[in-house]
CHARMM-style PDB file with segment names, atoms N, HN, CA, C and O in Angstrom:
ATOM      1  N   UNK     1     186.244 142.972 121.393  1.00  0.00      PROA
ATOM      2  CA  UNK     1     187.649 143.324 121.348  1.00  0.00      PROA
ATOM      3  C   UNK     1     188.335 142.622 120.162  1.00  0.00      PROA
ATOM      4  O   UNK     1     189.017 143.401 119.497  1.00  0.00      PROA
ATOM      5  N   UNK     2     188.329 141.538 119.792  1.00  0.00      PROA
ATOM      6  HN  UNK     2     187.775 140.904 120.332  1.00  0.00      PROA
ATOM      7  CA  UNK     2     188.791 140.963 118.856  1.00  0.00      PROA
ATOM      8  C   UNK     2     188.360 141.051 117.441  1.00  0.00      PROA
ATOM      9  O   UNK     2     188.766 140.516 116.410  1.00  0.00      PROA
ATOM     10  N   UNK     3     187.288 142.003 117.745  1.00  0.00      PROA
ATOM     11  HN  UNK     3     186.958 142.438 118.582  1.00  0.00      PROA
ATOM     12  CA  UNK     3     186.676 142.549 116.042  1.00  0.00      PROA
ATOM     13  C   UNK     3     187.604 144.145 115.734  1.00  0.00      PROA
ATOM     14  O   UNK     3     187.856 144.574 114.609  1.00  0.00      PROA
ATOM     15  N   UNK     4     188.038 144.898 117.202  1.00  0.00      PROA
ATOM     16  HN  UNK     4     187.833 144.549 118.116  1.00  0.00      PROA
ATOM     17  CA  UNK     4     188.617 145.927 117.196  1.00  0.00      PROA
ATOM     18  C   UNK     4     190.089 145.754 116.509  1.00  0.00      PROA
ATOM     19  O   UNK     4     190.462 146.462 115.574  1.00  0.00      PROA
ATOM     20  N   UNK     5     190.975 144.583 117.174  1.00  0.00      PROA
ATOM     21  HN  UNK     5     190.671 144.008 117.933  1.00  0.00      PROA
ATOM     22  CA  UNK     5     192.015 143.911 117.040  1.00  0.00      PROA
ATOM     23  C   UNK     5     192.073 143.755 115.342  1.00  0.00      PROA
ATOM     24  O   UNK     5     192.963 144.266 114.663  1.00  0.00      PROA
ATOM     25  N   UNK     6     190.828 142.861 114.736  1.00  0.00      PROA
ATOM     26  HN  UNK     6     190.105 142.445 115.289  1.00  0.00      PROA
ATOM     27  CA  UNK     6     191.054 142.327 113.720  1.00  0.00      PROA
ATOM     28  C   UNK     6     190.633 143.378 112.244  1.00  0.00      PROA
ATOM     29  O   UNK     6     190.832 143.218 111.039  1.00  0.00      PROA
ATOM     30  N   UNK     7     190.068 144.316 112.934  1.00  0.00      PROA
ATOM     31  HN  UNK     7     189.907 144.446 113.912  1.00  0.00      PROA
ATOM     32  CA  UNK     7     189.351 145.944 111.794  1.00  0.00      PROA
ATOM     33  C   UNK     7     191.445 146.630 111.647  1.00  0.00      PROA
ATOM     34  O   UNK     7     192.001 146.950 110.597  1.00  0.00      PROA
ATOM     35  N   UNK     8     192.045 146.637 112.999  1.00  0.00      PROA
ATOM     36  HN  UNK     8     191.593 146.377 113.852  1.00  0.00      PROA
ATOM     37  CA  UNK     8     193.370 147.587 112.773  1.00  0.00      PROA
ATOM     38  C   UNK     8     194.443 146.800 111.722  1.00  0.00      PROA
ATOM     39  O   UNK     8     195.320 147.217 110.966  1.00  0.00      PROA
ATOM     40  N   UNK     9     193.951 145.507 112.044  1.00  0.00      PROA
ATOM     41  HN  UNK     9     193.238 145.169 112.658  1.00  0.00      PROA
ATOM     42  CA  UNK     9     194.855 144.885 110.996  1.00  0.00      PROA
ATOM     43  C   UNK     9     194.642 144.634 109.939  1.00  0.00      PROA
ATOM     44  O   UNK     9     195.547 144.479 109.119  1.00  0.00      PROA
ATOM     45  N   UNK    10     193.368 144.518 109.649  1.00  0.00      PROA
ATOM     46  HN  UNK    10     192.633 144.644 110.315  1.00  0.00      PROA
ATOM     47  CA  UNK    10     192.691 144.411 108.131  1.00  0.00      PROA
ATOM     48  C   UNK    10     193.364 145.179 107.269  1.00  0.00      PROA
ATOM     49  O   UNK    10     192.765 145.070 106.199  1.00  0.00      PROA
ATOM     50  N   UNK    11     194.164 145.808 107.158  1.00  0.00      PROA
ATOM     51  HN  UNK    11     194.651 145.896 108.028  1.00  0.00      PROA
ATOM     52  CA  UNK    11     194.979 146.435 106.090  1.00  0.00      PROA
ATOM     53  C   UNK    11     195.843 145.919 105.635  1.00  0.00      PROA
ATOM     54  O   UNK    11     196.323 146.379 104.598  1.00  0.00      PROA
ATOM     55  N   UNK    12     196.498 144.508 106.365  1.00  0.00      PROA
ATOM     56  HN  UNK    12     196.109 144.135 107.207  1.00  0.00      PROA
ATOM     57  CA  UNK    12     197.244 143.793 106.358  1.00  0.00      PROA
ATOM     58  C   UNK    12     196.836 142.768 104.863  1.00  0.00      PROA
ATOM     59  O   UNK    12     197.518 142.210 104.003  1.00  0.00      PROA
ATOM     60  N   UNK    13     195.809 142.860 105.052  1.00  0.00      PROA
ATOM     61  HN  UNK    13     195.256 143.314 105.751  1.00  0.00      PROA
ATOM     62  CA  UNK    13     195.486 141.608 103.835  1.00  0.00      PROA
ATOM     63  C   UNK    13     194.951 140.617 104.727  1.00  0.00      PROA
ATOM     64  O   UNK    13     195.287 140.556 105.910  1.00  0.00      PROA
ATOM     65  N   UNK    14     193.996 139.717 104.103  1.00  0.00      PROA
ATOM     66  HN  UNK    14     193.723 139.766 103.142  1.00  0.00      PROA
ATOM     67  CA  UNK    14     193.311 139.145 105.184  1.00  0.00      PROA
ATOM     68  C   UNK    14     193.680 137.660 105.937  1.00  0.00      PROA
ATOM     69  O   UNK    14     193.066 137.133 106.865  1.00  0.00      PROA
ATOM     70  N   UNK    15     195.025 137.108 105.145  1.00  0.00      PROA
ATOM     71  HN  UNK    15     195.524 137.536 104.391  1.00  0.00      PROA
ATOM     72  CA  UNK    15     195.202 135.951 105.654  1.00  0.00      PROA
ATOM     73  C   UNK    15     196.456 136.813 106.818  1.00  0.00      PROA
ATOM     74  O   UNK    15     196.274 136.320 107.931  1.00  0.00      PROA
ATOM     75  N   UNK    16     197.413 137.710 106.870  1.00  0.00      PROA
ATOM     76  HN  UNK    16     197.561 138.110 105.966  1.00  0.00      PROA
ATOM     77  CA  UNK    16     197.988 137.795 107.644  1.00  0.00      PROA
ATOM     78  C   UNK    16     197.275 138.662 109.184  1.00  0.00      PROA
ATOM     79  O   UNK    16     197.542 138.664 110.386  1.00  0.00      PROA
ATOM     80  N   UNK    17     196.098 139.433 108.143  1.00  0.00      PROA
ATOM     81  HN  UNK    17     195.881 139.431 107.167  1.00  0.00      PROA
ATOM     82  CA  UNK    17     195.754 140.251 109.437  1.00  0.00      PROA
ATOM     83  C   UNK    17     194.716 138.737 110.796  1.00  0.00      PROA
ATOM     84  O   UNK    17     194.626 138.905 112.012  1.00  0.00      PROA
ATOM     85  N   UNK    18     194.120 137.436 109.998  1.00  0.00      PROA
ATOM     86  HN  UNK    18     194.193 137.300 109.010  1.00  0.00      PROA
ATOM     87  CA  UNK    18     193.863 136.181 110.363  1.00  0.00      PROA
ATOM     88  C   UNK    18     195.143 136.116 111.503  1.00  0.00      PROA
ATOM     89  O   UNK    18     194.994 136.139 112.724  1.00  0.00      PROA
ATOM     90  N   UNK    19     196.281 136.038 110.852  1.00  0.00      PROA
ATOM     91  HN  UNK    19     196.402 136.019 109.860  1.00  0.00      PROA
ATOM     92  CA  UNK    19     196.992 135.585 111.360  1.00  0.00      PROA
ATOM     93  C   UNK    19     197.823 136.294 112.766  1.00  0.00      PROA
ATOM     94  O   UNK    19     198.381 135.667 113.667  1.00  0.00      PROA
ATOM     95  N   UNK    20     197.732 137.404 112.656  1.00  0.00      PROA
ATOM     96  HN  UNK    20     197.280 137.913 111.924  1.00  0.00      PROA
ATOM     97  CA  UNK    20     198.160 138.339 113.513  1.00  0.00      PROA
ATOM     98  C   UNK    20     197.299 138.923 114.944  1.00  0.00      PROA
ATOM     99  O   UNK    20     197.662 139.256 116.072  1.00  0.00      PROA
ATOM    100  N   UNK    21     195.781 138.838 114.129  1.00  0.00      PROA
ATOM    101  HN  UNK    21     195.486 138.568 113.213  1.00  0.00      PROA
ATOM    102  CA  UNK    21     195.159 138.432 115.335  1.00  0.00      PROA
ATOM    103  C   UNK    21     194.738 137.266 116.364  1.00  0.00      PROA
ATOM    104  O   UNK    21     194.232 137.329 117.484  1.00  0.00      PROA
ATOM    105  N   UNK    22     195.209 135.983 115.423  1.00  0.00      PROA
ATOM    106  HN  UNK    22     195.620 135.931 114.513  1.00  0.00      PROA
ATOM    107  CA  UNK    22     195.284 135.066 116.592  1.00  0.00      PROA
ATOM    108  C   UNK    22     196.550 135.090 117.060  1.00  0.00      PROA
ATOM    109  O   UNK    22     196.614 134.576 118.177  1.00  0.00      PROA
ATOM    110  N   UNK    23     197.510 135.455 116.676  1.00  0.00      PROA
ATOM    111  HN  UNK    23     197.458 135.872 115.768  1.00  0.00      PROA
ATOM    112  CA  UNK    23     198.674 135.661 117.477  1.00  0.00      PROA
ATOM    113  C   UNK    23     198.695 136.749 118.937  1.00  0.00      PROA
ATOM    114  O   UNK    23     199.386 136.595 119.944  1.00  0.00      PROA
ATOM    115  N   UNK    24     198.021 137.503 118.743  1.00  0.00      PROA
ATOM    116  HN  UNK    24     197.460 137.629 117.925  1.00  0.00      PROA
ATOM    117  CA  UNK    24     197.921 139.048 119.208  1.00  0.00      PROA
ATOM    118  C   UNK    24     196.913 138.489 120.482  1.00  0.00      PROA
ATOM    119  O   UNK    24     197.084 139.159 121.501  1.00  0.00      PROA
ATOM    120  N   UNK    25     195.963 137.466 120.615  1.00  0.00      PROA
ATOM    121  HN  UNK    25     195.825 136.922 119.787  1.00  0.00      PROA
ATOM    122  CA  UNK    25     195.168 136.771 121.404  1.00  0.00      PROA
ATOM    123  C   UNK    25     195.917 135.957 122.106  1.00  0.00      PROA
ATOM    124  O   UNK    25     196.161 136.170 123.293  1.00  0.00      PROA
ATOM    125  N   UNK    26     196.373 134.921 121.443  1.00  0.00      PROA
ATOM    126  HN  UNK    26     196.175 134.748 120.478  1.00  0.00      PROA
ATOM    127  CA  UNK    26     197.228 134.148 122.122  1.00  0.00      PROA
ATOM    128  C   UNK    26     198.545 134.673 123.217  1.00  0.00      PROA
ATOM    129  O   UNK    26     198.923 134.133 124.256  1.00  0.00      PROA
ATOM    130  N   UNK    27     199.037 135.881 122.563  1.00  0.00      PROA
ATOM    131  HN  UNK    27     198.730 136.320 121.718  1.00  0.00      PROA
ATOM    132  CA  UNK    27     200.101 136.308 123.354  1.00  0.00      PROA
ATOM    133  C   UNK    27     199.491 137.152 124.417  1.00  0.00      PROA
ATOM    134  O   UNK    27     199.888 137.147 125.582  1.00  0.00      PROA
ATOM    135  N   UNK    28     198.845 137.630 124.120  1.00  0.00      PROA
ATOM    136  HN  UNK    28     198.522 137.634 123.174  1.00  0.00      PROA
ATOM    137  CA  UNK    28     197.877 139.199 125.138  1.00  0.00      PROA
ATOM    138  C   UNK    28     197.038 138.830 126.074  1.00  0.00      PROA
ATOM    139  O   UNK    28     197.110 139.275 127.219  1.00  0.00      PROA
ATOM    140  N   UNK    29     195.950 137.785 125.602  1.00  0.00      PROA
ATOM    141  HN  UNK    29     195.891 137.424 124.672  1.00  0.00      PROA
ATOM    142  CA  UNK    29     194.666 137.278 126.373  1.00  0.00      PROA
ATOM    143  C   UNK    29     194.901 136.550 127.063  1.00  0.00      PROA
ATOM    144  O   UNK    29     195.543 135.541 126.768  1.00  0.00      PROA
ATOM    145  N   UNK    30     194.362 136.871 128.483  1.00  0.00      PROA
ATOM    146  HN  UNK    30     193.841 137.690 128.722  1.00  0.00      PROA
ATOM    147  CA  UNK    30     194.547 135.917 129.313  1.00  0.00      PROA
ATOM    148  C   UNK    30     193.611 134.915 129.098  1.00  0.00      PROA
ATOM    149  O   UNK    30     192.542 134.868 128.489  1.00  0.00      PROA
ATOM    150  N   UNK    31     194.527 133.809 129.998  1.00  0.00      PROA
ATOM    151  HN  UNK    31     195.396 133.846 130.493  1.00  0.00      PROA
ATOM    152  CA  UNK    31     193.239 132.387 129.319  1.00  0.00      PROA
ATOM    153  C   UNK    31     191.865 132.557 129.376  1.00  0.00      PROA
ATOM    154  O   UNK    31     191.184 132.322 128.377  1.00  0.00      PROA
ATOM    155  N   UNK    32     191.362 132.940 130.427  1.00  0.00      PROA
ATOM    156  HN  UNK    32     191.915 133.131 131.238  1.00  0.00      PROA
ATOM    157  CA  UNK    32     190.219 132.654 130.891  1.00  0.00      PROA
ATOM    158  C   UNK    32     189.431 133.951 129.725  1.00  0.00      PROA
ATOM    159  O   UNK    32     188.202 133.910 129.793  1.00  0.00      PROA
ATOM    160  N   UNK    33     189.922 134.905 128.842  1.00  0.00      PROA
ATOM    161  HN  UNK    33     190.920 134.939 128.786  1.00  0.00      PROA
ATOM    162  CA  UNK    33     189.228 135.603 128.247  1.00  0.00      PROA
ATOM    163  C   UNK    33     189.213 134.550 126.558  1.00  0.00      PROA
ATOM    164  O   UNK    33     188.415 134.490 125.622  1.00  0.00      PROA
ATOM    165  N   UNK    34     190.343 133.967 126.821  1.00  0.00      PROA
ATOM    166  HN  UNK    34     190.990 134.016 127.581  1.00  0.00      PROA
ATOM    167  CA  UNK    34     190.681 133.145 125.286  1.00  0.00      PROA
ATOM    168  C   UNK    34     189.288 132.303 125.309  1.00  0.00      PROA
ATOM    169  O   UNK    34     188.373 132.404 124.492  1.00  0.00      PROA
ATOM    170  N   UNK    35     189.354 131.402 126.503  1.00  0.00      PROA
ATOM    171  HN  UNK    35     190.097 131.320 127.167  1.00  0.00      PROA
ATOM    172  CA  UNK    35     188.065 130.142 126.702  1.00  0.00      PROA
ATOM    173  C   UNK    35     186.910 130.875 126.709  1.00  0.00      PROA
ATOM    174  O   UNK    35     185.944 130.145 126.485  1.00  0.00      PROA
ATOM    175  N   UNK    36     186.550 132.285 126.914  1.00  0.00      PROA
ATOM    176  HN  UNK    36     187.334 132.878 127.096  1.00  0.00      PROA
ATOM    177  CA  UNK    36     185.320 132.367 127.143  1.00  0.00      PROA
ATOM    178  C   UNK    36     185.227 132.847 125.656  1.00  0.00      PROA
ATOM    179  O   UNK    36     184.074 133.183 125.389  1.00  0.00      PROA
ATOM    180  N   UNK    37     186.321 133.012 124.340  1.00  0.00      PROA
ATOM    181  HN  UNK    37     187.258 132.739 124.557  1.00  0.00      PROA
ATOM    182  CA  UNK    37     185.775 133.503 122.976  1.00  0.00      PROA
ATOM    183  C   UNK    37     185.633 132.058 122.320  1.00  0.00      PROA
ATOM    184  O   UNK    37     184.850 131.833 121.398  1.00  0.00      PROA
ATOM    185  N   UNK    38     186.157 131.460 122.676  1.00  0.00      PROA
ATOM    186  HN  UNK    38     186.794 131.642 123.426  1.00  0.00      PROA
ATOM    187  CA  UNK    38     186.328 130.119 122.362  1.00  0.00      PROA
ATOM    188  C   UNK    38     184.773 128.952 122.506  1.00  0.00      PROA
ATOM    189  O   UNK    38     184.385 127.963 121.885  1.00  0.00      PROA
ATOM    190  N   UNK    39     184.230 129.804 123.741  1.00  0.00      PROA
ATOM    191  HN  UNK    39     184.545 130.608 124.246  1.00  0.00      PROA
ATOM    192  CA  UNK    39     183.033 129.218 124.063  1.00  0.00      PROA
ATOM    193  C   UNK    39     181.807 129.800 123.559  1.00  0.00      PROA
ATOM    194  O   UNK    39     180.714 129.344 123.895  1.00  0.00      PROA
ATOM    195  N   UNK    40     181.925 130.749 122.796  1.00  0.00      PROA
ATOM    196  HN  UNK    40     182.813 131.119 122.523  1.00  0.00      PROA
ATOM    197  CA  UNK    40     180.856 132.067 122.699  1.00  0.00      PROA
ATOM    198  C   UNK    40     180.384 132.143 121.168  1.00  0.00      PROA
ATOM    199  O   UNK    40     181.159 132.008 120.221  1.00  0.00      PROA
ATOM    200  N   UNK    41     178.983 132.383 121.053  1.00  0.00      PROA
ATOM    201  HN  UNK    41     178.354 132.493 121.822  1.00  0.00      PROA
ATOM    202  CA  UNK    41     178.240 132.314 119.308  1.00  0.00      PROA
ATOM    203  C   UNK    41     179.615 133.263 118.929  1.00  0.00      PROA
ATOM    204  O   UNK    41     180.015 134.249 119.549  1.00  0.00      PROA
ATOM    205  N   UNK    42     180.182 132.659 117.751  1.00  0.00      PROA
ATOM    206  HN  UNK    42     179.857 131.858 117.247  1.00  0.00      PROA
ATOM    207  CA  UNK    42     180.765 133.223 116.847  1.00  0.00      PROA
ATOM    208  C   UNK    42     180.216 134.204 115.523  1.00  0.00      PROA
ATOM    209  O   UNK    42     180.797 134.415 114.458  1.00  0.00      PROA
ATOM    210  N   UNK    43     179.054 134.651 115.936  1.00  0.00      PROA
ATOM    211  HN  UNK    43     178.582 134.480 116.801  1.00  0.00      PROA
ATOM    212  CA  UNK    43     178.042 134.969 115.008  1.00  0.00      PROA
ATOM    213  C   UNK    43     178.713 136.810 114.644  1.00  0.00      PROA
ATOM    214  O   UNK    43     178.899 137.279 113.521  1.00  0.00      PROA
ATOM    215  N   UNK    44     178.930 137.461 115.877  1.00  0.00      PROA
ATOM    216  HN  UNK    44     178.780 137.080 116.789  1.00  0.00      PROA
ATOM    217  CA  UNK    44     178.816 138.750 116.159  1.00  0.00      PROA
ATOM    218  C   UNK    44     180.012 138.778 115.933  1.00  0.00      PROA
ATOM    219  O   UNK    44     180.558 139.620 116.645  1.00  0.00      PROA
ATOM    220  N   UNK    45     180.899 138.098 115.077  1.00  0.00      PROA
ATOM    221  HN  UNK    45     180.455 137.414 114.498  1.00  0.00      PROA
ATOM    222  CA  UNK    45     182.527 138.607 115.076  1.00  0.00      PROA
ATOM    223  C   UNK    45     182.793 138.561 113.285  1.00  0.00      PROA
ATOM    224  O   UNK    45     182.432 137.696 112.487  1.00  0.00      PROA
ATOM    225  N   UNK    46     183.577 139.874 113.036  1.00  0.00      PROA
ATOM    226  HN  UNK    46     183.870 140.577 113.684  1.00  0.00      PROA
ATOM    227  CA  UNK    46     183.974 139.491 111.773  1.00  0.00      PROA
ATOM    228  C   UNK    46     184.646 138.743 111.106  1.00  0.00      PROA
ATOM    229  O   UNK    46     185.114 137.765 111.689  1.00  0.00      PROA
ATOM    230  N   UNK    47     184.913 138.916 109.764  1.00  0.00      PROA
ATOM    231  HN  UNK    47     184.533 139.710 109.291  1.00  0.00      PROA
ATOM    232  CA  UNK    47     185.138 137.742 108.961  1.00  0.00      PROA
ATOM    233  C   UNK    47     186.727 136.942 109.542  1.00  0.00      PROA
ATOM    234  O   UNK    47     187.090 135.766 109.565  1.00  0.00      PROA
ATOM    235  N   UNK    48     187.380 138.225 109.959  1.00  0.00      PROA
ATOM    236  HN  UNK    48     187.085 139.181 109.940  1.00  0.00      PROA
ATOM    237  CA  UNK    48     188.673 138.112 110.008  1.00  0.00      PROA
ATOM    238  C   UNK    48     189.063 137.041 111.514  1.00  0.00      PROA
ATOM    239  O   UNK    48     189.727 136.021 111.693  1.00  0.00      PROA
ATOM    240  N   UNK    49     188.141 138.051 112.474  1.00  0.00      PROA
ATOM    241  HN  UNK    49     187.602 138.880 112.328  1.00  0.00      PROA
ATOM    242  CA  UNK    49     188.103 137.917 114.067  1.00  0.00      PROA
ATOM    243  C   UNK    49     187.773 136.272 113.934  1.00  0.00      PROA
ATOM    244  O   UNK    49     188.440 135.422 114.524  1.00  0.00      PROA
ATOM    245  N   UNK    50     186.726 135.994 113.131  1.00  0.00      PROA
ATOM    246  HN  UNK    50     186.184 136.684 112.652  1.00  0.00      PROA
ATOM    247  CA  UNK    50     186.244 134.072 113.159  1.00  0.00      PROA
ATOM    248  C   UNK    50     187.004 133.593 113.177  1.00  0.00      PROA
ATOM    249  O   UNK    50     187.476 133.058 114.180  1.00  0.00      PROA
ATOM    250  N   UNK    51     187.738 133.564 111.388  1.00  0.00      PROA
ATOM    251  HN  UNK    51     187.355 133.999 110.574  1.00  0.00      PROA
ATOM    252  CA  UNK    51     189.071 132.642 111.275  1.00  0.00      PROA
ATOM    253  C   UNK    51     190.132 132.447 112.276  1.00  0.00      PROA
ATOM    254  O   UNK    51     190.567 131.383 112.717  1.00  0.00      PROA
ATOM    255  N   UNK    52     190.533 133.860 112.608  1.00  0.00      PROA
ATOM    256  HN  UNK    52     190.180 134.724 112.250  1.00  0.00      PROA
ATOM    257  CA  UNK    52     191.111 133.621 114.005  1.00  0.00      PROA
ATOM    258  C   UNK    52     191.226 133.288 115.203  1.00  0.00      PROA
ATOM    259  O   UNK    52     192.201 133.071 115.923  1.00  0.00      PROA
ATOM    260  N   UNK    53     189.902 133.261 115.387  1.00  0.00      PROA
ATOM    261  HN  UNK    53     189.110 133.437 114.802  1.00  0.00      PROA
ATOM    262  CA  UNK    53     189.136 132.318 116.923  1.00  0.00      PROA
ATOM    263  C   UNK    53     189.495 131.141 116.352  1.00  0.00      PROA
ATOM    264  O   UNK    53     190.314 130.422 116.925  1.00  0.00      PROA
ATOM    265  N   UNK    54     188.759 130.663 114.764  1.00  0.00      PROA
ATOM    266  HN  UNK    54     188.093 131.247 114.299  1.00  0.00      PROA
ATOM    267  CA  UNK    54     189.142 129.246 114.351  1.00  0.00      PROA
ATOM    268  C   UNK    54     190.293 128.638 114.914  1.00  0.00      PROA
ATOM    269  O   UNK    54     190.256 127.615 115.599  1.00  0.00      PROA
ATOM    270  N   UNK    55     191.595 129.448 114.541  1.00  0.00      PROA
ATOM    271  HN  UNK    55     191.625 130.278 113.985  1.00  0.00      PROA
ATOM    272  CA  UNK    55     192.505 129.061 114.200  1.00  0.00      PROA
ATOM    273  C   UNK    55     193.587 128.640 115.304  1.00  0.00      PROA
ATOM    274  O   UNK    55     194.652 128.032 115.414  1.00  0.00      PROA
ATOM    275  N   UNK    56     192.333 129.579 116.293  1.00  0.00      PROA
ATOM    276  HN  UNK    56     191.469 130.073 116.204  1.00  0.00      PROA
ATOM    277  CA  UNK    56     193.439 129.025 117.917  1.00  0.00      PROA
ATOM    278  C   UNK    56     193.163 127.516 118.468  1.00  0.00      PROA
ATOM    279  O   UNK    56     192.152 126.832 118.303  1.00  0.00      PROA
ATOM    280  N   UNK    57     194.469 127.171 119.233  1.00  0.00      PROA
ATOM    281  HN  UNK    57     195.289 127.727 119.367  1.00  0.00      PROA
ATOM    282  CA  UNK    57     194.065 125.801 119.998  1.00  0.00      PROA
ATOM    283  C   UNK    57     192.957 125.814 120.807  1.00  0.00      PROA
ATOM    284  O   UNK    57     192.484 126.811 121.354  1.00  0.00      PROA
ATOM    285  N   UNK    58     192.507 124.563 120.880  1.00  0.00      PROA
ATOM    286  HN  UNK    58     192.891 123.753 120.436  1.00  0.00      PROA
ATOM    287  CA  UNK    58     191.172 124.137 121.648  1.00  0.00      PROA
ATOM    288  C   UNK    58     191.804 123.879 123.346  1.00  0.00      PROA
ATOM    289  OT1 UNK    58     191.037 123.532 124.245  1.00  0.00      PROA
TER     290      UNK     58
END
């Protein structure tokens, strides 16, 4: 879901569409879906979707 999230915004340019999808997580996802991306190989997510997992609180 958060590669889906972060492909619609990619048009954005990539530090805001970064930015819009950790916003878009934070406001939308319930916790328990946040902790389980938070906990999960970051391998299978794109460039955009990473930074933005990065970028959320622990």
């Amino acid at each position: 879901m958060a590669n889906q999230i972060a492909a619609n915004l990619a048009a954005q340019g990539e530090a805001a569409a970064v930015a819009e999808t950790a916003a878009h997580i934070t406001r939308y996802w319930d916790p328990r879906m946040r902790a389980a991306i938070l906990a999960a190989d970051a391998a299978g997510l794109s460039p955009i979707a990473r930074a933005a997992i990065a970028s959320l609180p622990r």
